[in-house]
C-alpha positions, 0 to 999 in steps of 0.5 A, a space after each residue: 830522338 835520332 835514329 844511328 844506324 848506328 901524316 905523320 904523328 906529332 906530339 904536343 901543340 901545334 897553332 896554326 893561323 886561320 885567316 877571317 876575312 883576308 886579314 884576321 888571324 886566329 890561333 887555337 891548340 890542336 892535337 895531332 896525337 891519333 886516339 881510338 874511338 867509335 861511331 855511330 851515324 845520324 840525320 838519314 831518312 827516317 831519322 826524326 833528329 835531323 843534323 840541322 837541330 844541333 846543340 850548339 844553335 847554328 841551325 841549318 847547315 849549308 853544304 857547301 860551308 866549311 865541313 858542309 855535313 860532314 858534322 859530329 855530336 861527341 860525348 860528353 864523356 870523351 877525354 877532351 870534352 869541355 863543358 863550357 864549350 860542348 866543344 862545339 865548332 871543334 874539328 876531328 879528323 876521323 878514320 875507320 879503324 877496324 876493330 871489335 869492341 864492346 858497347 857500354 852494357 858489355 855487348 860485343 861488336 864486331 867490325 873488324 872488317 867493315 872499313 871501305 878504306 881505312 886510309 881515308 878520313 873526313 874531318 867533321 866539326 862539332 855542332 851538337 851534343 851527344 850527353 851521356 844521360 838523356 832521361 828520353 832516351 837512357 838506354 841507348 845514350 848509356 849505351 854509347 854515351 857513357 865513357 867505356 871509349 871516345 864516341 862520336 854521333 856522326 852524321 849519317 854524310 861522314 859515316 857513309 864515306 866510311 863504312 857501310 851505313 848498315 853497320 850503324 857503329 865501327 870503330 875509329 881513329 880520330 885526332 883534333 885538327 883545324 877545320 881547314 885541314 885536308 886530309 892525305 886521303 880525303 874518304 868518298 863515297 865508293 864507286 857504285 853506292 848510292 849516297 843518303 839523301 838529305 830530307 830537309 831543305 834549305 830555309 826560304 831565302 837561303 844563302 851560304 853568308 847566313 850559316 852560323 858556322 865560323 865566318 872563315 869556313 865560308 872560304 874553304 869550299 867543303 861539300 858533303 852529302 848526297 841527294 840520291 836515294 839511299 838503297 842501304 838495309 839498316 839492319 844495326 839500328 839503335 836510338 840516341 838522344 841528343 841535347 834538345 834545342 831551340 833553333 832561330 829562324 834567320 841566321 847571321 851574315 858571315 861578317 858577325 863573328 860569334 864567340 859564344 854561341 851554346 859553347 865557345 865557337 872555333 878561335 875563342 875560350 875563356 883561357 885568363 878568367 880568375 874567381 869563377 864557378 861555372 854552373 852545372 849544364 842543367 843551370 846555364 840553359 840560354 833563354 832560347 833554349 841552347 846552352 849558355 855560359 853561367 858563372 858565380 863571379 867572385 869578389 872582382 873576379 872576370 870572365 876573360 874571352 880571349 881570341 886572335 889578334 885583329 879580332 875586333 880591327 874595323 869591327 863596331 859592335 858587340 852584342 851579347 845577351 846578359 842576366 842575374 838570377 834575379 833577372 836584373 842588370 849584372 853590375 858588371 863591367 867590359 873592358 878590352 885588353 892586349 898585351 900592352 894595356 887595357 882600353 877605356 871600361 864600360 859599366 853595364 848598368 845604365 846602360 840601355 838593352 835592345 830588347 829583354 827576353 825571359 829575364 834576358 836583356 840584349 845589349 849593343 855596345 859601340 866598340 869605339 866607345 872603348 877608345 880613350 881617344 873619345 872618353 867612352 862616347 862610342 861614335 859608331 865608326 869601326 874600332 881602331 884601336 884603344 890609345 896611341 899605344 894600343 893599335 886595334 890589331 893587338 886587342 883580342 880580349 874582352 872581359 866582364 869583370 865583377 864590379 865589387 868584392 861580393 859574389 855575383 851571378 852572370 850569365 852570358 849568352 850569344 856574344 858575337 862583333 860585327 
């Protein structure tokens, strides 16, 4: 429960490639479009909520990966928020716009004059959750939360190069960007202000290749967050809850690419599924406790997780955690496709887990095993692709598809290739 103390305009779509690696390439829609908003700050002294328990289950956060702390918990009342993803591993770039507003019991606010520059920005990346109702906390939540305008929980590291933390909310102008983009004017902390400290360490045996973050934000150097001693009077204080999580203990190296973990990561959604229902928030929690993908498969129906090309080339594993209602093996099967043509399918029942957890079980499947070539015998060699025809360069999707023409529970959680 935290403490918040508080270019040129392009219209439509723009993909732009992200390198993984050197060699993998992602796409993803970006929206160039400036949008008024608000904000408000999180993850100083004093603030029991730290930047490092987010919704999307990274755990700690290195500062000197990707967005380093320049990170956001956005509500899931804001006019792109996606459910199945919580958004998360999405960047903004986001400005101090001054303005005078109203929260969302029809208190007035202002702060017209309270921007250090408002030509600056800072890009920040979704790693939390920032819900409109959170029974802990209603009053503040409501108060933010709840759809009278976008509004982003920022760390307190993004917001002091803003405005002065003792504001607590400003207004903003925010817009949708690749995590890599740098800003015409990139927002620093003014001459002469001290910055936040940061209160928590690094976990014992920390290195930057365990953040959970994206494997491409490791190559793009950014820092944030001070270890001075903040001197600033927090006289606009309010409480805001964020969406509670379990966090694990040791990271992932940054050859695993995550797909999904507690929302779709950067690069990945589940664009070309048919006859799905996705449940409800409350119902789809993961069995450590972050959000996990949950769907009623209709009669053959699929979840399709689509990605960039190369996604898989040299990769040799995919683990994800799966389960039923009833606890018991989806009777599912994965498949992974490109534009010309399906590779060999996999059933999962019969098929060995790793371990079980609360009605979870975690698989390991070799990719190769989806190469014709070798008639489902995964051998444990990088994938290279499915067939002749069918190089590993052109594979970006991966399916779970429902093997028969009821419906069916699944839920899947903490998929990723390595």
């Amino acid at each position: 429960m935290p403490f918040i103390q508080g270019m040129v305009l392009m219209l439509g779509i723009m993909v732009m490639a992200l390198l993984v690696g050197g060699t993998q390439v992602a796409t993803a829609d970006f929206d160039w479009q400036w949008h008024t908003g608000r904000a408000t700050h999180y993850g100083g002294p004093g603030d029991p909520w730290s930047i490092h328990n987010g919704h999307c289950g990274y755990g700690y956060l290195d500062p000197n990966v990707g967005t380093g702390w320049d990170i956001c918990a956005p509500s899931d009342q804001n006019w792109d928020y996606d459910s199945a993803s919580s958004n998360c591993g999405v960047c903004y770039e986001v400005a101090c716009q001054g303005m005078n507003f109203n929260d969302f019991y029809g208190n007035w606010l202002e702060r017209q004059s309270v921007c250090y520059d408002s030509s600056e920005s800072v890009v920040v990346m979704v790693t939390d959750l920032c819900p409109c109702y959170y029974p802990p906390n209603q009053y503040s939540n409501k108060r933010w939360c709840c759809g009278d305008m976008s509004h982003f929980d920022v760390s307190v590291f993004a917001f002091e190069k803003l405005a002065d933390v003792k504001w607590g909310v400003i207004g903003i102008k925010y817009r949708r960007v690749p995590c890599d983009y740098k800003p015409t004017k990139r927002a620093q902390i003014p001459s002469g202000v001290s910055p936040v400290q940061n209160y928590q360490s690094a976990p014992w045996n920390w290195d930057s290749s365990k953040d959970k973050r994206w494997g491409v934000l490791a190559n793009s150097g950014s820092s944030s967050g001070g270890n001075s001693s903040s001197s600033s009077s927090l006289t606009s204080s309010v409480s805001v809850s964020h969406s509670d999580n379990q966090q694990q203990s040791v990271g992932q190296q940054s050859s695993v690419i995550n797909a999904y973990y507690g929302g779709f990561m950067q690069g990945w959604s589940d664009a070309g599924s048919w006859s799905i229902s996705k449940w409800g928030r409350d119902s789809s929690w993961g069995f450590d406790g972050q959000q996990a993908y949950c769907v009623t498969l209709g009669g053959y129906g699929a979840i399709q997780l689509s990605a960039w090309s190369g996604v898989f080339s040299s990769k040799r594993t995919l683990e994800f955690y799966a389960r039923q209602n009833n606890g018991g093996t989806p009777d599912i099967s994965m498949k992974l496709t490109s534009p010309s043509g399906a590779c060999n399918s996999l059933r999962l029942q019969g098929m060995p887990s790793t371990d079980s957890k609360s009605n979870w079980s975690r698989f390991q499947v070799q990719l190769s095993a989806f190469d014709w070539r070798k008639s489902g015998g995964g051998d444990g060699s990088a994938f290279g692709g499915c067939s002749d025809t069918i190089n590993d360069w052109s594979v970006n999707n991966l399916l779970f598809v429902n093997n028969w023409g009821g419906n069916q529970d699944l839920c899947i959680d903490q998929v990723k290739i390595y």
